[in-house]
C-alpha positions as CSV (number, residue, x, y, z in Angstrom):
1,X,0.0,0.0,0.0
2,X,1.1,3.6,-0.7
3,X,-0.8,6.6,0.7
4,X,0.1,9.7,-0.4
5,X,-0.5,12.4,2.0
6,X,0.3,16.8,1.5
7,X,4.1,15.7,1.0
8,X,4.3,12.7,3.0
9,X,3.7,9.2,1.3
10,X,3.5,6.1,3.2
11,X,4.8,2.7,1.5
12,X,3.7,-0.3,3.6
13,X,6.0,-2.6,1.4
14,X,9.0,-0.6,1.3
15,X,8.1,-0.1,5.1
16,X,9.3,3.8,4.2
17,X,7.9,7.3,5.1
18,X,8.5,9.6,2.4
19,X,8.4,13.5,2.8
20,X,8.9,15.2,-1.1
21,X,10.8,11.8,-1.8
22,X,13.1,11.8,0.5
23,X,12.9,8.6,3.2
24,X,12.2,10.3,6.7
25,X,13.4,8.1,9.7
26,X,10.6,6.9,12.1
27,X,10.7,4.0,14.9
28,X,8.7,0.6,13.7
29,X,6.5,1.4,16.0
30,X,5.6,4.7,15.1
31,X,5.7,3.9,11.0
32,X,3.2,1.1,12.2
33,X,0.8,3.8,13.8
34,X,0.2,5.9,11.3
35,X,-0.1,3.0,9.0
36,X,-3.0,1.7,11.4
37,X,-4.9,5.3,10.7
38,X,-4.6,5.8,7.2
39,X,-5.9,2.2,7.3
40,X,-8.8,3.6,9.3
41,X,-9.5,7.0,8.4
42,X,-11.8,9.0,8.4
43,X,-12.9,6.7,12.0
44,X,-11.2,7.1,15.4
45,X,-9.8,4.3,16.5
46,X,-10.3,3.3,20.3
47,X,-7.0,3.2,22.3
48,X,-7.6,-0.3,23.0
49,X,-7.6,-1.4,19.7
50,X,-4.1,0.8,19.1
51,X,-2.6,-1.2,21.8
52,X,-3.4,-4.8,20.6
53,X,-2.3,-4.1,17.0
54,X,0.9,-2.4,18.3
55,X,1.9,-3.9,22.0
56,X,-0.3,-7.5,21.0
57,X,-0.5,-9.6,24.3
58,X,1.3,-7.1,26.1
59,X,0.7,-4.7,29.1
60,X,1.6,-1.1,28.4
61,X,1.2,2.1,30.2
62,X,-1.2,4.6,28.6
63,X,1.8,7.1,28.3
64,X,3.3,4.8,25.9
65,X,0.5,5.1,23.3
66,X,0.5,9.0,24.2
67,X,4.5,9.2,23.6
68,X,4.2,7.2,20.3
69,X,1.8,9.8,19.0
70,X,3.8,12.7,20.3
71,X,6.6,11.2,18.5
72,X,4.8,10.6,14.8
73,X,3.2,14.0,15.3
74,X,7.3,15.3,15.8
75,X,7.7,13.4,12.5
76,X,5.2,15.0,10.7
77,X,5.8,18.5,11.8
78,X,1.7,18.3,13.3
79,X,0.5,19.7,16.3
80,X,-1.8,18.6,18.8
81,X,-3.9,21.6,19.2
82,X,-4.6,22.4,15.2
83,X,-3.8,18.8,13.4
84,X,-3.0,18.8,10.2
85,X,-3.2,14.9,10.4
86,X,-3.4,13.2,14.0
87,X,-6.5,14.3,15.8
88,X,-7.2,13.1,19.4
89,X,-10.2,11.8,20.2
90,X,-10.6,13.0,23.9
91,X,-11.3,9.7,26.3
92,X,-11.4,7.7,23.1
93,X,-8.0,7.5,20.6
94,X,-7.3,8.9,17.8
95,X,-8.2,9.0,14.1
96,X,-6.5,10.4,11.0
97,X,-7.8,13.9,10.0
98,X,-6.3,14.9,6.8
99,X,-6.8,13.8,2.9
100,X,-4.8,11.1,1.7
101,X,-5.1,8.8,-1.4
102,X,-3.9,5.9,-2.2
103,X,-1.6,5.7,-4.9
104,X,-0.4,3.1,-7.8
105,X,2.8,1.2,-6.7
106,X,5.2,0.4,-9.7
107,X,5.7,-2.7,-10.5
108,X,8.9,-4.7,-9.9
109,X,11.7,-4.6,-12.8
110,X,11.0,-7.9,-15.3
111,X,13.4,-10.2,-14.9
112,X,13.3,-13.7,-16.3
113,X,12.9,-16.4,-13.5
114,X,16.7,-17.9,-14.7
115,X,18.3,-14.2,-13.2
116,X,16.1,-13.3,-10.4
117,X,18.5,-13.7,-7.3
118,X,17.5,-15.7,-4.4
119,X,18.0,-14.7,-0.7
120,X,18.9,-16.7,2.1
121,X,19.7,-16.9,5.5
122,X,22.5,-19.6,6.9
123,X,21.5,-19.9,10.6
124,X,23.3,-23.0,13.2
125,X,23.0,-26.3,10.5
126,X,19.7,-24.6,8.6
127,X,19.5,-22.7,4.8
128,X,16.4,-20.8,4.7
129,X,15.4,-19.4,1.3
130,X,13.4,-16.1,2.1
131,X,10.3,-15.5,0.1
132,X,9.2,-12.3,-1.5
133,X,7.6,-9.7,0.4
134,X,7.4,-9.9,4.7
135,X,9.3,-12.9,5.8
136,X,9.0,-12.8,10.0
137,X,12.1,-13.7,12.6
138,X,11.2,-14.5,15.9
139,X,9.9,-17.1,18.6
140,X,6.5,-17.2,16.9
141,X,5.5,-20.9,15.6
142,X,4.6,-18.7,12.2
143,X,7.7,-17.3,12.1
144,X,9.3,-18.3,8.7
145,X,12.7,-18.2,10.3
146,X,11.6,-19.3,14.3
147,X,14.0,-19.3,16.8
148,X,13.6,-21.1,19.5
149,X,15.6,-18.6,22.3
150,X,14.4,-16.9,25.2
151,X,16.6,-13.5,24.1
152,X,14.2,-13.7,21.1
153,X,11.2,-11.8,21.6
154,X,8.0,-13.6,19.7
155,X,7.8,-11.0,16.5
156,X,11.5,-9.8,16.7
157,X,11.9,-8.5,13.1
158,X,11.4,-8.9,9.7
159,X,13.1,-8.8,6.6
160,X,11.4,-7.6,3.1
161,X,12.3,-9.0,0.3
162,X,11.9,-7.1,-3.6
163,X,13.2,-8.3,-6.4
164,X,16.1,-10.0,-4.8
165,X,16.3,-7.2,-2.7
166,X,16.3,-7.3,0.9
167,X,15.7,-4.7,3.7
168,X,15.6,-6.0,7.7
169,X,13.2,-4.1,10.6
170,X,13.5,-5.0,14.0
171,X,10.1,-5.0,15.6
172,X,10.3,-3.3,18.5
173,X,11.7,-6.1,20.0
174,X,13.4,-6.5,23.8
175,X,17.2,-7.4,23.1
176,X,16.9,-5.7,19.4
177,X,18.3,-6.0,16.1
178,X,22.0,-5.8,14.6
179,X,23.9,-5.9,11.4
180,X,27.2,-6.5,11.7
181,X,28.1,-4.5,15.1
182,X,25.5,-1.6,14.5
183,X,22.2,-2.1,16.4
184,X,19.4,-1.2,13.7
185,X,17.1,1.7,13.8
186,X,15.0,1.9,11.1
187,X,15.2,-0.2,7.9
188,X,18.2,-1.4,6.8
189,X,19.0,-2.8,3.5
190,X,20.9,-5.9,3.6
191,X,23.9,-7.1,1.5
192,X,25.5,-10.4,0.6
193,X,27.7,-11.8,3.7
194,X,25.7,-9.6,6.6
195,X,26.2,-10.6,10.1
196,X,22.2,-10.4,11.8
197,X,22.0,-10.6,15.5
198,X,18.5,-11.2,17.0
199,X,19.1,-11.4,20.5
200,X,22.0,-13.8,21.1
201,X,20.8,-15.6,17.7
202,X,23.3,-14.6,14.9
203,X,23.1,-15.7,11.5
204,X,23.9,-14.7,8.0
205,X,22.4,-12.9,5.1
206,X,23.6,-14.9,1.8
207,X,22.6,-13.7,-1.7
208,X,23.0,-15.8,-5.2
209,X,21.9,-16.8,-8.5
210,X,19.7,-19.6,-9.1
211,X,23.0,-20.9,-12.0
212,X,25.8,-20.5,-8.9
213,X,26.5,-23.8,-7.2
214,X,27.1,-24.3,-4.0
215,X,31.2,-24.2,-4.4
216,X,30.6,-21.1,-6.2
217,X,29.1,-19.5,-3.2
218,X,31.8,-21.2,-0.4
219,X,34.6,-19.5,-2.5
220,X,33.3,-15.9,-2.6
């Protein structure tokens, strides 16, 4: 989904915030606010039903719904008291108050099925071949990569791949996300031979054509 809004757009698949094309830098849980909104919108949506989509099965303070929207309206350069976008719903939640439309998304460059590349992850004695679009890490059973560790946290983060390219999000998980030695904010784009760390789980990131072999890829 893309929602172009004054000079933001929203792109759900690149996971991206745009403002007059150039990407501006929320946390997950933040981009995933506003993308619960324009879902939404016109309606309020309760604060109860803001919680379970972004703290789901968890406890959380009222103030940490209230700082999340203090920090997307920081974002967006809106203000509480005259919204340009986020209006509060007193005693109810919040709803999204300005026009947006949804736009086209391009289509993915063509590529014959022989060249697309093909990314994977090498984690302990496993190969996982990531599938386009969302593929989810964590300690959830529907995980496609699940790991089984109580550093872990059950959604942990997720890595989007398009057209044999790949971008990881950490989740707002507890122990948090890291390529190489850099702890993630944000979406990352990943590159063949990255180091992930989810917790104390590391892994790698492994890119390749469907016409390498296998000793082509161990002598890279």
């Amino acid at each position: 989904m893309r929602v172009r809004f004054a000079e933001f757009t929203l792109d759900t698949e690149r996971r991206e915030l745009f403002r007059d094309g150039e990407v501006l830098h929320v946390s997950p849980k933040a981009f995933l606010l506003l993308e619960v909104l324009l879902e939404r919108r016109p309606a309020a949506v309760p604060k109860a039903a803001l919680k379970e989509r972004l703290w789901p099965a968890s406890y959380v303070s009222e103030t940490s719904l209230a700082s999340l929207v203090a920090e997307l309206r920081s974002a967006l350069g809106d203000d509480a008291r005259e919204p340009r976008f986020i209006r509060t719903v007193h005693t109810y939640g919040y709803a999204f108050c300005g026009t947006a439309e949804a736009e086209a998304e391009p289509g993915p460059p063509v590529r014959s099925s022989e060249g697309r590349r093909v990314c994977r992850l090498v984690w302990r004695d496993r190969e996982i071949t990531l599938s386009e679009g969302e593929n989810l890490l964590g300690r959830d059973r529907d995980a496609v990569v699940w790991i089984d560790s109580a550093t872990v946290s059950r959604r942990h983060a997720r890595i989007v791949v398009t057209d044999g390219e790949a971008v990881i999000e950490d989740l707002g998980s507890r122990n948090g996300t890291s390529v190489g030695e850099e702890k993630i904010q944000g979406a990352v784009r990943l590159v063949d031979g990255d180091r992930l760390r989810l917790g104390s789980a590391t892994m790698t990131f492994r890119v390749f054509n469907p016409t390498e072999t296998q000793s082509d890829l161990d002598h890279r």
